[in-house]
C-alpha positions as CSV (number, residue, x, y, z in Angstrom):
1,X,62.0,92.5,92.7
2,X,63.3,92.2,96.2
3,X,62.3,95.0,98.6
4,X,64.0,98.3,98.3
5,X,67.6,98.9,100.3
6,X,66.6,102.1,100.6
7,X,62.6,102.7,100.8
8,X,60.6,103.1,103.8
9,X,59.6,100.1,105.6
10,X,55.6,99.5,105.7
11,X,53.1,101.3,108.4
12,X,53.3,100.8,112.1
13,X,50.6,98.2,111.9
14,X,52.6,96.1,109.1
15,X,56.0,96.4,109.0
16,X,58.0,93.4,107.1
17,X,60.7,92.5,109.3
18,X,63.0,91.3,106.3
19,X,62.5,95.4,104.8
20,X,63.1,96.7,108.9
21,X,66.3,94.7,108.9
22,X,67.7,95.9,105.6
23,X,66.3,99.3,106.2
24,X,68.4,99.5,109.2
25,X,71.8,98.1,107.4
26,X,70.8,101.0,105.3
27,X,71.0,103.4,107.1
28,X,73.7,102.3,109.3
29,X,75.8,102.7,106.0
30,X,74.9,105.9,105.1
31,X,76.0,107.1,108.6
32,X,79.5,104.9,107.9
33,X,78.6,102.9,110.8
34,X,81.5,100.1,111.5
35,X,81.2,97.6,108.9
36,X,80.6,94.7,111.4
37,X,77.2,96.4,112.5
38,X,76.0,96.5,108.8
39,X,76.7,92.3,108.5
40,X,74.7,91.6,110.9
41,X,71.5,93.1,109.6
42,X,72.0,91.9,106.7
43,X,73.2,88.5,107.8
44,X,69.8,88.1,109.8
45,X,67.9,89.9,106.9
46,X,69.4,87.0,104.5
47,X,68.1,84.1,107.3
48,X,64.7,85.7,108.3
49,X,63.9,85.9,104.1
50,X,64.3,82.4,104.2
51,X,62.0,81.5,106.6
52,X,58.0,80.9,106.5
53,X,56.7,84.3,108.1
54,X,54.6,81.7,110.6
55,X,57.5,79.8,111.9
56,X,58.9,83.1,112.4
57,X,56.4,84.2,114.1
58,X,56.5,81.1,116.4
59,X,60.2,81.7,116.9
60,X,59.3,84.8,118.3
61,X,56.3,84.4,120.9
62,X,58.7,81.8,122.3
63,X,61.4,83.6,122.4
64,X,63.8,81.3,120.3
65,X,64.9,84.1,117.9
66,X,68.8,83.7,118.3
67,X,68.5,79.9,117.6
68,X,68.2,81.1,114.1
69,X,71.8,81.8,112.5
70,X,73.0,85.4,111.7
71,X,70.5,86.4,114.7
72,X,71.7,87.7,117.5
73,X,70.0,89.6,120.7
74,X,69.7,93.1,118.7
75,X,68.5,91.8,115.3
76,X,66.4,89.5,117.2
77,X,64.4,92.3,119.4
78,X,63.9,94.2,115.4
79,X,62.6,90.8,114.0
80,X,60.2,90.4,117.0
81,X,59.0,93.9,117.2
82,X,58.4,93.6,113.4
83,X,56.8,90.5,113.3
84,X,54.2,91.9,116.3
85,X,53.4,94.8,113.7
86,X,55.4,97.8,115.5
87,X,58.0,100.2,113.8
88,X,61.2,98.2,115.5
89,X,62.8,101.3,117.7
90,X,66.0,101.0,116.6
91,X,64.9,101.5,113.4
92,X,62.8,104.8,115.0
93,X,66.0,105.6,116.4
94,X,67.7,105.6,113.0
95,X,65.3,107.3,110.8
96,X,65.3,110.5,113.7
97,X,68.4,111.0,113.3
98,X,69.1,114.5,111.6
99,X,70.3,114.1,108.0
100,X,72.6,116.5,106.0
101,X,70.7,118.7,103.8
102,X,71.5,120.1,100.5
103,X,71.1,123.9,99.7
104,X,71.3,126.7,96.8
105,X,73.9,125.3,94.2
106,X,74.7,122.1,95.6
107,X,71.1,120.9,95.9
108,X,70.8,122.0,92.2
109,X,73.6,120.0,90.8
110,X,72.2,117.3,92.9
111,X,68.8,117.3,91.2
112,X,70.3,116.9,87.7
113,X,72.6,113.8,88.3
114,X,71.1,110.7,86.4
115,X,73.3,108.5,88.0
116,X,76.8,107.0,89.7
117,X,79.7,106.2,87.8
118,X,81.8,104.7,90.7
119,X,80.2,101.2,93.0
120,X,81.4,98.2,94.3
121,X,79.2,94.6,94.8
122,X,80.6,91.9,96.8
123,X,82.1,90.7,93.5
124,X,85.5,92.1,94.6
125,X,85.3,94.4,98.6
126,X,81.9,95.4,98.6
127,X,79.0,94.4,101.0
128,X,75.9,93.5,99.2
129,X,74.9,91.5,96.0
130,X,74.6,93.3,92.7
131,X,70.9,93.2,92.5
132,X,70.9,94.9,96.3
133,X,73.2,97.7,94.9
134,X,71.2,98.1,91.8
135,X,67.7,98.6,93.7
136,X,69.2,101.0,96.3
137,X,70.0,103.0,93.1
138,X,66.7,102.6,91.8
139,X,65.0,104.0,94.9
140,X,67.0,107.1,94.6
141,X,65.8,108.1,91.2
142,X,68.9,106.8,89.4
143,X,68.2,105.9,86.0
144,X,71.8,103.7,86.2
145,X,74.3,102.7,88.2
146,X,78.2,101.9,86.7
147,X,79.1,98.5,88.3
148,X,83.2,98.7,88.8
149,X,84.1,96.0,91.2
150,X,88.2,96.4,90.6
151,X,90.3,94.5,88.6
152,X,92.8,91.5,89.8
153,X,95.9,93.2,90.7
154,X,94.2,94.5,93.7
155,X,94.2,91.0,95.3
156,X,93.6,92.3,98.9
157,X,89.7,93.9,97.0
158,X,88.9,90.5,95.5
159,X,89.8,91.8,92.0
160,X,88.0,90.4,89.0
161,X,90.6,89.0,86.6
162,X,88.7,88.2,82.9
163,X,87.3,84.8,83.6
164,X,85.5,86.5,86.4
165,X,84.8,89.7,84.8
166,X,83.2,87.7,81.7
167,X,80.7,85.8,83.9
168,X,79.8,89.1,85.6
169,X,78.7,90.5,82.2
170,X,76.9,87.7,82.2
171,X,75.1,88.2,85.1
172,X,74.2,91.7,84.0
173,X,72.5,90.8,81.0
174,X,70.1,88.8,83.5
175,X,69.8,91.6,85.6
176,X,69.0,94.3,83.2
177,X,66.4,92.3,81.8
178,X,64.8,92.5,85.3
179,X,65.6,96.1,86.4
180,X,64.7,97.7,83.1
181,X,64.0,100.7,82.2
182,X,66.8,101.0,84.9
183,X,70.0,100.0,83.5
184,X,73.3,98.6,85.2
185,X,76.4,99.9,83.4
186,X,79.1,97.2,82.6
187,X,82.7,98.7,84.3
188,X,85.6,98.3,86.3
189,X,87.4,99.9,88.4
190,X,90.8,98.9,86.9
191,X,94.7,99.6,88.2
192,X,97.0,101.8,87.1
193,X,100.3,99.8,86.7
194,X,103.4,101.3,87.3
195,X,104.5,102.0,84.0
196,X,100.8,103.5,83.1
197,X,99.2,100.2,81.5
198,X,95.8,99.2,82.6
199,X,95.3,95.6,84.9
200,X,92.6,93.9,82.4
201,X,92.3,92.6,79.0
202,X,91.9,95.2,76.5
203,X,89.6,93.0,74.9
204,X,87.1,92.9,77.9
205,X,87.8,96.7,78.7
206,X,86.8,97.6,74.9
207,X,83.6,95.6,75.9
208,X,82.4,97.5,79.2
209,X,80.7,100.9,79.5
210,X,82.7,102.7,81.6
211,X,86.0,102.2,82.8
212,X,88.0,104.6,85.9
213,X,90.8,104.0,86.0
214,X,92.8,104.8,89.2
215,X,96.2,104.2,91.2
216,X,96.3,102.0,94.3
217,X,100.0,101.2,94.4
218,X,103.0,103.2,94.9
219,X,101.5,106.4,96.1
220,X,104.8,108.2,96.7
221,X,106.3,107.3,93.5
222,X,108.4,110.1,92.4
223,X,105.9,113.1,90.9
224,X,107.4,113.3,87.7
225,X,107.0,109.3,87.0
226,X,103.8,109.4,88.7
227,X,102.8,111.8,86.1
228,X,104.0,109.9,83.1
229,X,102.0,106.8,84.9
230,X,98.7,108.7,85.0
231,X,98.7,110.7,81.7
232,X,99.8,106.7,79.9
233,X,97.0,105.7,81.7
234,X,94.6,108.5,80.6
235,X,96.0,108.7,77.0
236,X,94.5,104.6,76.8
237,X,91.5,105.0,74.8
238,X,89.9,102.4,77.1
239,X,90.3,105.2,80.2
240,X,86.4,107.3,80.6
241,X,87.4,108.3,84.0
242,X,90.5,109.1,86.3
243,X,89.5,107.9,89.6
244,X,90.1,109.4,92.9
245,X,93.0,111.4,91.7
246,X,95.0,112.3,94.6
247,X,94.8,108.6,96.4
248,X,94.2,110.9,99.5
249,X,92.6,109.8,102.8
250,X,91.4,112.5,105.1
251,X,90.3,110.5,108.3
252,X,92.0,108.7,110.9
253,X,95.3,108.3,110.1
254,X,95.0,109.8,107.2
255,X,97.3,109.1,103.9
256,X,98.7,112.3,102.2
257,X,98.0,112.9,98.7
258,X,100.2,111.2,95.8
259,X,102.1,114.2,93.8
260,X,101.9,115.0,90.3
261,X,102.1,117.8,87.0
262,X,98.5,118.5,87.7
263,X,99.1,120.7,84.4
264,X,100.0,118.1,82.7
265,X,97.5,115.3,84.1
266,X,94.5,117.5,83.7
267,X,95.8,119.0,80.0
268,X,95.6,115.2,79.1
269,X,92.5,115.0,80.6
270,X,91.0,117.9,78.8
271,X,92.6,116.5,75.2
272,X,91.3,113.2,75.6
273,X,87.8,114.2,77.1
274,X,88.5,111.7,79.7
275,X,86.6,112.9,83.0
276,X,88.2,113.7,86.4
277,X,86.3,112.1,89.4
278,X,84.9,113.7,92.4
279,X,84.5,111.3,94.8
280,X,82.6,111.6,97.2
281,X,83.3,109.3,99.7
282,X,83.5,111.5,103.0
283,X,87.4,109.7,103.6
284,X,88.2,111.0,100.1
285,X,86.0,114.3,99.0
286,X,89.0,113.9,96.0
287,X,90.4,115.9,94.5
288,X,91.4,118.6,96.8
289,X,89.5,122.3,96.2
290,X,92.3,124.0,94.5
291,X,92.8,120.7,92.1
292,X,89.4,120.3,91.4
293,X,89.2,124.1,90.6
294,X,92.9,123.4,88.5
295,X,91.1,120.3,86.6
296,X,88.1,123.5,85.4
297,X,90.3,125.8,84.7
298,X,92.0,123.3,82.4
299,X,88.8,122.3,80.6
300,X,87.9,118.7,82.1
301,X,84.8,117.2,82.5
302,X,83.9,115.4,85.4
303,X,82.1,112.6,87.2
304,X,80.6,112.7,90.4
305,X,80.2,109.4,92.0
306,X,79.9,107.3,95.2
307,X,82.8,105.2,94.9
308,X,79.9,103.1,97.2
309,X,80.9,100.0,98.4
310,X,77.0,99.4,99.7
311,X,73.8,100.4,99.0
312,X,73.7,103.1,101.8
313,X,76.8,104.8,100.4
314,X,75.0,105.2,97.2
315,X,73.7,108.3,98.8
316,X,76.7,110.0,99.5
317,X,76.4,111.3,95.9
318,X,75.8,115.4,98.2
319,X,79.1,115.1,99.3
320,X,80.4,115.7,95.9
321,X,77.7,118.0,94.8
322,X,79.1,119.9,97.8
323,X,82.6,120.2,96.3
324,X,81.0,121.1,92.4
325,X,79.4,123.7,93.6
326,X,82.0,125.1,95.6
327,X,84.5,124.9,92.3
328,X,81.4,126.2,90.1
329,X,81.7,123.3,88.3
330,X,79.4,123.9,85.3
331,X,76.0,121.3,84.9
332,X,77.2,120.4,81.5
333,X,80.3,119.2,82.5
334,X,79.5,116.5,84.6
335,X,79.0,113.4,82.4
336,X,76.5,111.5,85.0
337,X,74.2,114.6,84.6
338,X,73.6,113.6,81.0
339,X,71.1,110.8,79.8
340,X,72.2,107.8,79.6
341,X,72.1,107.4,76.0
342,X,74.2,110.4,76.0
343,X,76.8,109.0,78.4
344,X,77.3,105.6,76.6
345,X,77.8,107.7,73.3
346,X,80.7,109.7,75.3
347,X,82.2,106.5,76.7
348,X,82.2,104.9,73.7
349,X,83.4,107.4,71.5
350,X,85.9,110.1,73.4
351,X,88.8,107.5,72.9
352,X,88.7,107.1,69.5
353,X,88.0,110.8,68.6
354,X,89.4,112.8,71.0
355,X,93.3,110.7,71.3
C-alpha cells in the first residue's frame, strides 16, 4: 500500500520526501487551501515517486530540482530538505497550525462514526485517485468509505455515465481486494432530474451500495414543484440518501437555499427510511439548524458525510458532528454510525420494505 495521505511523515532524521509532499497537500486541504496549491504537491509528489531516491538525491546537492516536472521552487526546497533528512519547514509550519477541536456531544458522536457516505475521486471533480481517497480514510479509523463520483448529467463534474460507472466497479473489486478489511462502498452521487427521475441506469443503481441522491439544477424552481421533484426522487427505491438538501452555499457569494414542503420532503423521508444528509463541507454545513432539527422531529435518519472531494476533506467529518449535536440528533439515527454489515443491510433493503 502507498504511504498514508494522512499519517505522519517519518522522524527528523528520515523523512520520505514523497510522504512530506503528500503530507503537505494534506493538510493544505483540510485547511481548504486554493486548489492550485494542493496540485502542486501532489504533482511533484507523483514525479519524485517515480524517481530512484539516488538520482534524487543528486538532483538536489546540485541544485537541479525544478528541472524535474511538477517541481517548482517551493516543492523543490520540501524535496531537498527531505531528502537531507530534516522535517521540511513548510511542513513544520503546517502541522503547528492550531486545529479545531471537538468537545462534549460533538466529540462523542464523532467517535462512533464508522465511516463517510459522501466522496469524490478524480473519476468525475475530485483531486486524487481512488486508492489515495481510500487510504486517507483508512488512516482515520474508517472502516469504509462510499465512493459517489456523480453521474453524467453533471457534465461540468466529469459525471460517470454507465459505461464508465461499470469499469469503476471494476476497479473496486481490485481495490477491495487490496484495502481489506477496509472496504470501499460502490455509489454515486446521482442527479435529480427535473421531473424527479434519477440520471443513471436503474440497472447499475440497483447494483451499488449506496446511492444520494441530490439536486444540482434549477435551484429556484418553484417550491411546490421542487417538492414533487425531491419526494419522486426519494420515493425511488434506488434513493439511500438525500444529499445536501437545501443546495445552499454559505461563503463568498453565497447561493440562497432552494425552497421546499420540508413537511412533506422529510415525511417522505421518514416513510421510506431514506436518510437526510448532513454535509459537512464548511460552504454547505446543510441543512440549515431549524431543518435539520424539522428532518428529527419528523423521524429521519441521517448521514453524516464529507461530501470530500480529497483526501484532506475527509476530515471535515466534525463539522457535521457539530451540527448533530446541536439538533440532538440521536447516535442510532445516523446510518454511518452503524457497522458496515448493518449499513449495507439498510441500503439494500429500506426500498423495498419501507416504499
Amino acid at each position: 500500500m502507498a504511504a498514508v495521505p494522512g499519517a505522519a511523515v517519518g522522524s527528523l532524521e528520515e523523512v520520505d520526501p514523497v510522504d512530506a509532499l503528500r503530507r503537505i497537500a494534506y493538510l493544505l486541504e483540510t485547511d481548504r487551501a486554493e486548489s492550485y496549491k494542493v496540485r502542486a504537491f501532489r504533482r511533484a509528489a507523483a514525479t519524485v515517486g517515480e524517481i530512484d531516491p539516488e538520482l534524487l538525491a543528486q538532483r538536489a546537492s546540485s541544485g537541479r530540482l525544478t528541472d524535474l516536472p511538477g517541481v517548482g521552487d517551493t516543492t523543490a526546497q520540501v524535496i531537498a530538505e527531505a531528502v537531507a533528512g530534516e522535517r521540511p519547514a513548510y511542513l513544520r509550519h503546517l502541522e503547528e497550525q492550531p486545529r479545531p477541536t471537538l468537545t462534549g456531544r460533538a466529540a462523542e458522536l464523532r467517535s462512533l462514526l464508522r465511516g463517510d457516505c459522501h466522496s469524490h475521486s478524480d473519476w468525475s471533480d475530485g483531486g486524487s485517485p481512488i486508492a489515495e481517497m481510500a487510504e486517507a480514510a483508512a488512516a482515520l479509523g474508517h472502516e469504509y468509505l462510499a465512493l459517489t463520483d456523480h453521474s453524467p448529467r453533471l457534465t461540468v463534474a466529469h459525471g460517470l455515465d454507465a459505461e464508465r460507472l461499470q469499469r469503476q466497479l471494476e476497479v473496486l473489486e481490485t481495490l477491495n481486494t487490496d484495502l481489506a478489511p477496509f472496504r470501499i462502498l460502490s455509489g454515486i452521487e446521482v442527479d435529480i432530474l427535473e421531473d424527479g427521475s434519477l440520471d443513471q441506469d436503474p440497472t447499475l443503481l440497483a447494483r451499488l451500495d449506496i446511492v444520494v441522491a441530490s439536486v444540482h439544477s434549477k435551484l429556484k424552481m418553484d417550491p411546490a414543484q421542487m417538492t414533487r421533484r425531491m419526494v419522486a426522487a426519494i420515493e425511488s427505491p434506488h434513493t439511500d440518501i438525500l444529499g445536501h438538501c437545501t443546495g445552499r452555499i454559505i461563503v463568498g457569494r453565497g447561493r440562497p437555499e432552494s425552497r421546499f414542503d420540508d413537511a412533506e420532503v422529510f415525511a417522505a423521508c421518514a416513510r421510506t427510511g431514506t436518510a437526510v444528509e448532513i454535509n459537512s463541507r464548511p460552504e454547505r454545513l446543510d441543512p440549515p439548524d431549524a431543518l435539520l432539527r424539522a428532518a428529527m422531529a419528523a423521524g429521519c435518519l441521517v448521514s453524516i458525510d464529507t461530501d470530500a472531494h480529497a483526501p484532506g476533506q475527509l476530515e471535515w467529518l466534525g463539522n457535521g458532528c457539530v451540527k448533530a449535536a446541536d439538533a440532538e440528533v440521536q447516535p442510532d439515527r445516523i446510518v454511518n454510525s452503524w457497522p458496515r454489515a448493518q449499513l449495507l443491510e439498510w441500503a439494500s433493503e429500506h426500498g423495498s420494505t419501507a416504499r
